[in-house]
C-alpha positions, 0 to 999 in steps of 0.5 A: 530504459524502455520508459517502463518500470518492471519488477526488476526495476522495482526490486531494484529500487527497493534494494538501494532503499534498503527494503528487502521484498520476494519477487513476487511481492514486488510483481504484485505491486506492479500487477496493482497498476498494471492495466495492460497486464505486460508485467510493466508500469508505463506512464500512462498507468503511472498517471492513472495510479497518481489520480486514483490514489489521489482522489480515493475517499476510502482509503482501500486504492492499492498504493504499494507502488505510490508509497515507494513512489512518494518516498523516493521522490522525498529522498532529496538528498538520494541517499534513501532516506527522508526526513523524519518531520517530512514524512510524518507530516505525510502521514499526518495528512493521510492517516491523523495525528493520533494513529501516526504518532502512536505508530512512530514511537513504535517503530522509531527509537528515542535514542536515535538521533539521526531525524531520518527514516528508512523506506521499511520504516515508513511503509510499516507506520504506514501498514499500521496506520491504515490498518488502524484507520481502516480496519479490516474494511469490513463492516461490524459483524460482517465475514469475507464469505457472505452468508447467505440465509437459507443457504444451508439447507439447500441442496443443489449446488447449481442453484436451480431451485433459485430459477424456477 
C-alpha cells in the first residue's frame, strides 16, 4: 500500500474482524486521527494517536481507532479474535475490576466455552465500561448548552449591550 490506512482499509479491517460498521462510522474514526484532514491515517498521525491515548488522564481521547488497533495486534493467532484472559486483563488496567467484570457477564455468555472474544464483543465492554467510568463527561447538574444567567431577558442577539 501507499503506507496509509483509509476508511476502506479499515472497513475492511473491521469486516474480517466480524464487526459490521456504516461508512461513515468507519470515516469518523479516521477523521478522529486524521490531522491533515487527506481522509487517511499516516504513520506519523498513527504515532500521535498512540502518545495521546497513552498519556490521556481523562479518559475523554477519541480512541475508536486505537481499540481496533490494540485488538488486532492481541489477535496472535490471526484469526480475529483474542484471548478472553488477555483482553479482560486489558480492560482491567483501564477501566478497574469491577466496571469490567460487570460488563463481561453482560455480554459473554457462561455457557461458552471457547475463552475468545470477538472484536464487537470487546468494543461494547469497552463502550460500557467508559461510560460507566466516565459517565456522560459532564459535571453534576451541568447541561450541553450553557446557560447563561440573565441571558434570557435579553434581547439582542448580536450581544451589543455586552460591548458597551
Amino acid at each position: 500500500g501507499n503506507g496509509k490506512m483509509s476508511v476502506e482499509d479499515l472497513i475492511q479491517e473491521l469486516d474480517f474482524l466480524g464487526h459490521k460498521v456504516k461508512r461513515d462510522d468507519a470515516a469518523l474514526m479516521i477523521w478522529e486521527v486524521d490531522d491533515d484532514a487527506d481522509g487517511c491515517v499516516d504513520w506519523d498521525e498513527f504515532r500521535a494517536m498512540f502518545y495521546r491515548i497513552r498519556d490521556d488522564q481523562t479518559g475523554f481521547e477519541p480512541r475508536k481507532l486505537f481499540n481496533v488497533v490494540e485488538f488486532i495486534m492481541h489477535d496472535k493467532n490471526l484469526n480475529g479474535s483474542m484471548d478472553l484472559d488477555e483482553a479482560v486483563t486489558l480492560l482491567y488496567a483501564r477501566y478497574g475490576r469491577e466496571c469490567v467484570d460487570e460488563h463481561v457477564k453482560a455480554i459473554i455468555s457462561n455457557d461458552d466455552t471457547e475463552k475468545n472474544i470477538k472484536f464487537s464483543q470487546y468494543a461494547k465492554i469497552q463502550q460500557l465500561a467508559a461510560k460507566s467510568k466516565n459517565g456522560s463527561g459532564l459535571k453534576p447538574g451541568a447541561t450541553m448548552v450553557p446557560h447563561v444567567k440573565g441571558m434570557a431577558s435579553v434581547v439582542d442577539p448580536t450581544l451589543a449591550h455586552l460591548m458597551q
